[in-house]
C-alpha positions in Angstrom: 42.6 -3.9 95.5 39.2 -4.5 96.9 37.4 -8.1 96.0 33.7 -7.9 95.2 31.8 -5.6 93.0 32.2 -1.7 92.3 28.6 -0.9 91.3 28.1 2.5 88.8 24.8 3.9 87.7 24.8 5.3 84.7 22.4 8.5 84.7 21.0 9.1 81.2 19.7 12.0 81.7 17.3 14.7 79.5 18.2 17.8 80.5 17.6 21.6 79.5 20.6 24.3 78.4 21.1 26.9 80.6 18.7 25.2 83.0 21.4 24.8 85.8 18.6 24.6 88.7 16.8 22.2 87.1 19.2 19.7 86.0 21.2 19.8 89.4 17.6 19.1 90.4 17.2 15.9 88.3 20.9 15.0 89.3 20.3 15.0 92.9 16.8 12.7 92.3 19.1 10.4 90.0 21.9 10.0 92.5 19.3 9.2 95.6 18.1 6.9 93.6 21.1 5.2 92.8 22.1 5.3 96.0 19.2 4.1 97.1 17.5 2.0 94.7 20.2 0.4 92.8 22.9 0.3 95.8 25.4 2.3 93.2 28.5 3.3 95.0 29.0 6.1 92.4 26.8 7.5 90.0 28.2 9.2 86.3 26.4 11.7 84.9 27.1 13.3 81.1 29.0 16.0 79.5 28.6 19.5 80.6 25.8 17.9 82.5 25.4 21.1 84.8 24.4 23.6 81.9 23.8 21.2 79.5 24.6 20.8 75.8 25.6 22.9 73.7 25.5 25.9 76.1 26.9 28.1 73.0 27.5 31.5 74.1 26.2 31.3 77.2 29.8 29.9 78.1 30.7 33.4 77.7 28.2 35.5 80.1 30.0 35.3 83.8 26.7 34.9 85.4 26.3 31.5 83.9 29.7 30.6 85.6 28.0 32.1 89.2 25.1 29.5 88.5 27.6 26.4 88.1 29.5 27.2 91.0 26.2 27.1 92.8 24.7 24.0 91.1 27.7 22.4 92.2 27.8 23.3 95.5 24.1 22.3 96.1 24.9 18.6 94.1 28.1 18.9 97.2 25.3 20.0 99.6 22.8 17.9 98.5 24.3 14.3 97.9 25.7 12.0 100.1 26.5 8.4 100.3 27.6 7.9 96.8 30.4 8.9 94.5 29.3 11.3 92.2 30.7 12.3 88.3 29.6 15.5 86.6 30.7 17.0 83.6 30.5 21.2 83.9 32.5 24.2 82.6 35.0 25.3 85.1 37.5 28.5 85.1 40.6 27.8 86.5 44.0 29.4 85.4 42.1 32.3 83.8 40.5 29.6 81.0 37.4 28.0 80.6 37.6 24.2 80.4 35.3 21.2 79.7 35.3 19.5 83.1 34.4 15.8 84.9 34.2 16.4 88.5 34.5 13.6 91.2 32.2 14.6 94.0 32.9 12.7 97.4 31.8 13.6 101.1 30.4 17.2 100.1 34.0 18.2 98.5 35.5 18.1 94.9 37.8 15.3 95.0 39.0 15.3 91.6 38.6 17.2 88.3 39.3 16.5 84.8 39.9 18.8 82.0 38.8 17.8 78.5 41.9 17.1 76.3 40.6 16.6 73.1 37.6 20.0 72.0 35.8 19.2 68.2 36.2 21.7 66.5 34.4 19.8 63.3 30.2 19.6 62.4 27.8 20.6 65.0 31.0 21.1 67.4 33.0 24.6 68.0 34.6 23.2 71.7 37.7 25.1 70.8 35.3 28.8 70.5 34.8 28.1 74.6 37.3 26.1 76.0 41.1 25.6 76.3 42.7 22.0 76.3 43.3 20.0 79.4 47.0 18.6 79.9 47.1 15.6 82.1 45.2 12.0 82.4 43.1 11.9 85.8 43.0 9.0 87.4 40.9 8.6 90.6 40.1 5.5 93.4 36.6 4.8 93.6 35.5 1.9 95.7 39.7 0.7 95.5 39.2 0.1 91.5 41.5 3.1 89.6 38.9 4.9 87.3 40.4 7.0 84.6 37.8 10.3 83.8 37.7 11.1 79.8 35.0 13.3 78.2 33.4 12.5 74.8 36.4 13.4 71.8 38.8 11.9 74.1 38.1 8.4 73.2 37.3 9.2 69.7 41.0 10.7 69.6 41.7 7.6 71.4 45.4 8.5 73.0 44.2 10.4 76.4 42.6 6.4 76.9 45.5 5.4 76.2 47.7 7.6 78.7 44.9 7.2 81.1 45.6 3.7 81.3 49.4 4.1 81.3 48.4 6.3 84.2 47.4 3.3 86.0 43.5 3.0 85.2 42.2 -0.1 85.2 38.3 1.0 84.3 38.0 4.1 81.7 34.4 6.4 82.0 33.7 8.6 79.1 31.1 10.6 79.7 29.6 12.5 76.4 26.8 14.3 75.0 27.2 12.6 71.7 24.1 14.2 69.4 22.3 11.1 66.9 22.5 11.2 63.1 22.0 7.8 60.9 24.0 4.9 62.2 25.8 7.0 64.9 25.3 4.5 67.3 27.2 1.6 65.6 30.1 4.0 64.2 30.3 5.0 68.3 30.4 1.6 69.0 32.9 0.8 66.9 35.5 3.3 68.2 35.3 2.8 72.1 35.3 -1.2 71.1 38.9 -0.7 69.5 39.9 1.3 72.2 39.0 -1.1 74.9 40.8 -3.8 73.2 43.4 -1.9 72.2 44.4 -1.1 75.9 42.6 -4.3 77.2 40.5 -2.0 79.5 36.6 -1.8 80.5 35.1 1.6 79.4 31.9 3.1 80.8 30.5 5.6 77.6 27.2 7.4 79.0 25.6 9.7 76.8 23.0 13.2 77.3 19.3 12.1 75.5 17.4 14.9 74.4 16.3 17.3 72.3 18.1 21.1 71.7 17.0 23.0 68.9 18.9 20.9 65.8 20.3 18.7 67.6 18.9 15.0 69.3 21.0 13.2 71.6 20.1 9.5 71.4 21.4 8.1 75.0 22.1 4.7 74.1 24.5 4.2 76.5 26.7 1.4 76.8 29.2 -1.1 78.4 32.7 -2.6 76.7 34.7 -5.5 78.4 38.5 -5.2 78.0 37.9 -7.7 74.5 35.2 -5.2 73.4 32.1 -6.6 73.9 29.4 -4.6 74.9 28.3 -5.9 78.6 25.1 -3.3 79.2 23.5 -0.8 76.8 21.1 1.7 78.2 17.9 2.4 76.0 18.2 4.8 73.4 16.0 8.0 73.1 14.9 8.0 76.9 16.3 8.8 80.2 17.8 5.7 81.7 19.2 4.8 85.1 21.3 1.1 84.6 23.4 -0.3 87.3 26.6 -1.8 86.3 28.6 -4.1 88.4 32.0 -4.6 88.2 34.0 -7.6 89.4 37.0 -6.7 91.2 39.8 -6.9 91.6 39.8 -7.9 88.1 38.2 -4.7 86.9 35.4 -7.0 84.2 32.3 -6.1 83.6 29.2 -8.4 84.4 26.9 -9.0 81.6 23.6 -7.0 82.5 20.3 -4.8 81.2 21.1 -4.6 77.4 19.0 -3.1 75.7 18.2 -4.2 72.0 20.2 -1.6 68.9 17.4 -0.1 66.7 16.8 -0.4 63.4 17.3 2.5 61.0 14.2 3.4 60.5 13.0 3.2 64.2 16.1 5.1 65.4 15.2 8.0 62.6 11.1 8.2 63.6 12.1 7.9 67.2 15.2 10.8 66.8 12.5 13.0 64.8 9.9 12.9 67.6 11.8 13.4 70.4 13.6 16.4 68.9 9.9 17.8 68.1 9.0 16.9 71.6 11.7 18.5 73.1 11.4 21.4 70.9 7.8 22.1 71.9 8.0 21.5 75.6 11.1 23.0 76.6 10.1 26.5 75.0 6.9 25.8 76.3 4.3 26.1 73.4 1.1 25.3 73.6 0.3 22.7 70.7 1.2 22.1 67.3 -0.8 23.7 64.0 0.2 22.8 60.5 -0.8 22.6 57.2 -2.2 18.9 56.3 -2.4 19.3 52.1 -2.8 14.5 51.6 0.4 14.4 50.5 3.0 12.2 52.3 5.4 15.1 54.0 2.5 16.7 56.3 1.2 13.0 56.8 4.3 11.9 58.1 4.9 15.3 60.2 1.0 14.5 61.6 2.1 11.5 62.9 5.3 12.9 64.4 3.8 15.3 66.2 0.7 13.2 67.4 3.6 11.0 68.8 5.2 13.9 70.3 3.1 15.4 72.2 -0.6 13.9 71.6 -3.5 14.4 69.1 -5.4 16.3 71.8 -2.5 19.2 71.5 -2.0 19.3 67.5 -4.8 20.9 65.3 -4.8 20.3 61.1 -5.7 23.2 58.8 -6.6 22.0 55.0 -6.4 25.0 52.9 -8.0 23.7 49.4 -7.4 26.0 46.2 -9.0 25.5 43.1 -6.0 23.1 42.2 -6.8 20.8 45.1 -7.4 17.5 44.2 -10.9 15.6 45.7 -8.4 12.9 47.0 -5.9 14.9 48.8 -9.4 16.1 51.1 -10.4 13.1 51.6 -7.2 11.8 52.3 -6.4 14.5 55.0 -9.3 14.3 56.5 -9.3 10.5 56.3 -5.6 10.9 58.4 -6.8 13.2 60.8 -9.8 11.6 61.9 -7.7 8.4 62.0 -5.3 9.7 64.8 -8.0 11.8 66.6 -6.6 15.2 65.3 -8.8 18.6 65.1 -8.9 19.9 62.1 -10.6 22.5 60.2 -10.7 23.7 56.6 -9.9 27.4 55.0 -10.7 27.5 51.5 -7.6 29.9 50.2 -9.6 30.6 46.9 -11.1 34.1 48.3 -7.5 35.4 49.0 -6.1 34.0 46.1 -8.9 36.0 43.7 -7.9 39.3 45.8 -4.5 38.9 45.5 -4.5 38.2 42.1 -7.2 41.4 41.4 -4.9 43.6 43.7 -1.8 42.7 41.2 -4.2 42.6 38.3 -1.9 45.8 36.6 1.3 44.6 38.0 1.1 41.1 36.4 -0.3 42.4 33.1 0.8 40.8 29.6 2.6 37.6 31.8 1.7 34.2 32.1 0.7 32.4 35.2 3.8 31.2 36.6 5.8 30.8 40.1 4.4 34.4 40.9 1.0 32.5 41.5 1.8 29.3 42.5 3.6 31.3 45.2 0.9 33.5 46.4 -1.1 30.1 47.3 1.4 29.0 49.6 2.2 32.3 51.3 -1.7 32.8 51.4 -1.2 29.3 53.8 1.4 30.5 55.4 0.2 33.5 56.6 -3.2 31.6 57.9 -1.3 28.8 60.2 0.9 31.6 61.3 -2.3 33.8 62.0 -3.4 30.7 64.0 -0.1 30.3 65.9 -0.5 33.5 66.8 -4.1 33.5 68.5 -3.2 30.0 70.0 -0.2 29.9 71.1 0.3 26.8 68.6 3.9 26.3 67.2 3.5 25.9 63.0 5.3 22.9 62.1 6.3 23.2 58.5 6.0 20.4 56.5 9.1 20.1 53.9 11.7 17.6 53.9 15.6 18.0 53.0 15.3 17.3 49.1 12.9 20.6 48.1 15.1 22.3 50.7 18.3 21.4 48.9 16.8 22.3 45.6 15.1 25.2 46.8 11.8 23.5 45.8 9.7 25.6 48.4 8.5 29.0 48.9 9.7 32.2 51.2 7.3 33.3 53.6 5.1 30.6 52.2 5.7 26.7 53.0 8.8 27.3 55.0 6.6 29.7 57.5 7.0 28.3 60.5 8.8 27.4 64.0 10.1 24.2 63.8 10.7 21.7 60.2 10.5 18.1 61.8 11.4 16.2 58.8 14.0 19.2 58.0 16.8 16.6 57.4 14.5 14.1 55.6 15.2 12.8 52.4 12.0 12.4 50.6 12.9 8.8 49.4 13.3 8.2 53.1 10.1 10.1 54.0 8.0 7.4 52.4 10.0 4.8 54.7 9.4 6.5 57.8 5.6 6.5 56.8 5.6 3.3 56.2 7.8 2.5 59.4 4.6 4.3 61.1 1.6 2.7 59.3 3.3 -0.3 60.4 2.5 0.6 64.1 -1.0 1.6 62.8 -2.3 2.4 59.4 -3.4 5.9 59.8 -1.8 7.4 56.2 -4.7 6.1 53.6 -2.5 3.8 51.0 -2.9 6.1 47.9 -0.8 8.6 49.8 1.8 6.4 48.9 0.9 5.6 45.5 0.3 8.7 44.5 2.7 11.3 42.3 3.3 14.3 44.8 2.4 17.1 43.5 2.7 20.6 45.4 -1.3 21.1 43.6 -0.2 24.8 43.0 -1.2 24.6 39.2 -3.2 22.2 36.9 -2.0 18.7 36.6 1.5 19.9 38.8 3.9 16.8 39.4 7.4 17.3 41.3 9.2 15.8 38.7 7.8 18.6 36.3 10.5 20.4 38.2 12.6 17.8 39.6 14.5 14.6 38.6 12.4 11.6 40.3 13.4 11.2 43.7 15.0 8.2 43.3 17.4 9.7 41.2 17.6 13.3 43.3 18.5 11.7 46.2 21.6 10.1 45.7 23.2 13.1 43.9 22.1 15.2 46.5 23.6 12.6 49.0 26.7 13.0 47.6 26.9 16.7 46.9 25.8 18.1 50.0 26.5 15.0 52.4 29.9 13.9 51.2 31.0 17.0 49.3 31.6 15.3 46.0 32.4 17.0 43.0 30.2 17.2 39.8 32.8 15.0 38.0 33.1 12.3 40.8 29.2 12.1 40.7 29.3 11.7 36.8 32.0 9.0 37.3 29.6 7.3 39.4 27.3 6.4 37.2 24.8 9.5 37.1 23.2 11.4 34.2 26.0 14.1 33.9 23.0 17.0 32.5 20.8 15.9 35.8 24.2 16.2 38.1 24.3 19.8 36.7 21.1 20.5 37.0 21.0 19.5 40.8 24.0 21.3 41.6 22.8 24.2 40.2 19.5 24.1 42.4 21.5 23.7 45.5 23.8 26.4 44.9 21.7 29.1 43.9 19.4 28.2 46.8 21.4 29.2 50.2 19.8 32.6 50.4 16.3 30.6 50.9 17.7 27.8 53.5 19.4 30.4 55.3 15.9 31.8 56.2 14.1 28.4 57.0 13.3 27.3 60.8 15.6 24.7 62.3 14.6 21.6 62.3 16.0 17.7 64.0 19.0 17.0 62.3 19.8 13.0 61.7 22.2 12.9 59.2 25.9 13.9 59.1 25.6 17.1 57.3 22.2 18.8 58.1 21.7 22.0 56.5 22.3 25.0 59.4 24.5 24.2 62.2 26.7 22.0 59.7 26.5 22.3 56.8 27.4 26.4 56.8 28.2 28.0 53.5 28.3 31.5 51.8 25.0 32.9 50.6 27.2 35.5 48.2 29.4 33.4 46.2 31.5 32.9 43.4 32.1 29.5 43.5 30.3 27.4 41.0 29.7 23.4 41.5 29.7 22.6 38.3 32.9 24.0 37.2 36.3 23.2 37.7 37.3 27.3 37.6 
């Protein structure tokens, strides 16, 4: 074996699904560079790095499989000098597999079929793909390199064969997507698998936004004890050089970049999937609705930390229910961030809404009929807007009214794109915090005050809803860790308000069914996982 150092860049790279041009574009920059710049003498890049992830059912149109072959011939064509790893579908044997290619000298040298597929969450691998059968172990710069993809160290066992194989270093490339405290929980895993087979592992991750779904980079480094030797920045594109000392195969300590707190990894997932969002489908802008209550404050600041206050414009829409404060406060945000914004007075519409369904509504009281007809009245204005701009409506709601179904059709959930989608409200108020901490652009009595939807006199949420305080917890363990209504109870919980929650969440599919998407950053988002029956018999609250 070789003495000196093996040098590997890690390419953390943002790329775009189905974009196999572009991303074999940013490869080829990437690898120069690493060639180049950082004197790499191989350079890894992520999972399915070719089409990018998830590709979905493009996996199953053959034209997509023309464009890899290509891609990978230019990156064959196109790079020289340095070893090269890729992740990209491949057929082969009449199946479709989840590959790691080792590119050498403008020829395939090696390839590496994906043993273990997720089948679980956000991941249907085992829709696409069929299951590789043997380790891969290749030489690069005289150091034995085991190739792994993603669920195989999370399985653990093709490590483990890998290194009875004769590997002395392990990669792992992924595209790992974020939710809270991913990172450590990833962490955690390869650590015990390094010790466990007292090997390095390499663990490069995708960053990026796709639809739902943020991948958080964050890179990183074990030693064969398990201590992390280089971690990559998280929620950025990254290019680190890591040395290793041979012949020993260990690691040298280098660029290590600090973990994020909660808080900051959540604002900082939420913006770049917004980001993402808005650029990659190429819209012009944001609009949205900005009513001085905290959830459009918060979304404000996301966006104007997306893509820039120049590029997002603020409607108020004031009804006779609006409070002086929440104008002022709005207006007090947007000028604070340098946001346009305008203001519609909705009462016009709502008088000839209300005298157009004077007969239909005769003999009721004024109930969720009206409150309704406020919000869709909004709705249809920012999407009116979106239209003639070329603006993307952000809704505004976060992931307790959706659970509860505390929103309205065609009104409040109008939109493209729901940034705090997957936001609890109690942690709503944190990230607004987290961001007045930075600057304080959301006036103080934002906080302080009761939120109220303002769609009827003297309205407060918890005329409808149990405090959020108490909400979110049961909803936490409802919809996040499936609990039953008794195991909630037995927790400690007021067993009518456990009832009463369920209730809300069951009866409400049919509405989040028909709500944008929107970043996820927990472990059960509504949409991609979360995924149940609108027409149901089953009952939460009842052991039948």
């Amino acid at each position: 074996m070789k003495q000196g150092n093996l040098r590997i860049a890690l390419a953390q790279l943002n790329l775009l699904v189905g974009d196999v041009t572009g991303n074999v574009r940013k490869m080829i920059a990437a690898a120069n560079r690493a060639r180049d710049e950082l004197k790499a003498h191989a350079v890894v890049f992520p999972e399915l790095a070719l089409t990018s992830y998830p590709p979905e059912d493009l996996l199953l149109r053959p034209d997509l499989s023309v464009r890899v072959e290509e891609g990978l011939g230019e990156l064959l064509g196109s790079v020289s000098g340095i070893d090269v790893i890729v992740g990209h579908p491949k057929r082969q044997y009449g199946k479709l597999f989840n590959a790691a290619s080792l590119l050498r000298a403008g020829r395939v040298a090696a390839t590496y079929y994906k043993r273990c597929l997720p089948n679980y969450s956000v991941f249907d691998e085992k829709r696409y793909f069929a299951e590789g059968r043997e380790p891969c172990v290749v030489d690069i710069h005289g150091l034995p390199v085991g190739l792994t993809i993603c669920e195989d160290v999370w399985e653990g066992w093709p490590v483990d064969e890998a290194v009875k194989a004769g590997a002395k270093l392990v990669i792992n490339i992924n595209a790992s997507p974020y939710h809270l405290n991913k990172g450590r929980q990833r962490f955690d895993i390869v650590a015990g698998v390094a010790r466990r087979n007292r090997v390095p592992i390499v663990y490069l991750n995708l960053v990026g936004g796709q639809d739902e779904l943020v991948f958080d980079g964050d890179s990183f480094v074990v030693d064969a004890g398990g201590a992390v030797t280089h971690r990559a920045r998280a929620f950025e594109e990254d290019l680190v050089a890591v040395d290793v000392a041979l012949p020993e195969a260990a690691p040298t300590p280098g660029a290590n970049a600090a973990e994020l707190p909660e808080a900051d990894s959540a604002y900082k997932a939420i913006v770049l999937g917004v980001r993402d969002y808005i650029e990659k489908n190429r819209f012009q802008g944001v609009v949205l609705g900005l009513s001085g209550g905290i959830d459009s404050a918060l979304t404000l600041c996301i966006a104007v930390d997306a893509i820039g206050a120049d590029r997002v414009q603020a409607v108020l829409m004031p009804s006779r229910y609006t409070a002086a404060m929440s104008v002022e406060d709005a207006r007090a945000q947007a000028e604070a961030l340098g946001v346009k914004y305008s203001s519609i007075a909705i009462e016009p519409m709502f008088e000839a809404f209300l005298a157009a369904l004077k007969v239909e509504f005769r003999g009721t009281q004024p109930g969720a009929a009206e409150e309704n007809i406020q919000a869709r009245i909004r709705g249809m204005l920012l999407m009116a807007i979106s239209n003639k701009t070329g603006k993307i409506v952000l809704t505004t709601g976060n992931k307790s009214e959706m659970a509860v179904g505390y929103a309205t059709l065609y009104g409040d959930m109008a939109g493209g794109f729901a940034a705090i989608k997957d936001v609890h409200k109690t942690l709503v108020y944190r990230l607004a915090d987290y961001r007045n901490k930075i600057a304080p652009v959301i006036p103080r009595r934002v906080f302080e005050r009761p939120p109220s939807a303002e769609l009827r006199p003297d309205q407060r949420d918890t005329d409808s809803l149990p405090p959020y305080p108490v909400l979110d917890p049961i909803l936490e363990r409802y919809v996040e860790n499936d609990q039953s209504v008794e195991v909630i109870i037995a927790a400690g919980f007021d067993a009518a308000t456990v009832q009463r929650v369920v209730a809300m969440v069951d009866r409400n599919e049919y509405k989040r069914r028909q709500a944008p998407p929107g970043v996820r950053i927990t472990p059960r988002a509504f949409g991609r996982d979360r995924r149940y029956p609108i027409t149901s018999g089953f009952d939460g609250r009842s052991k039948k």
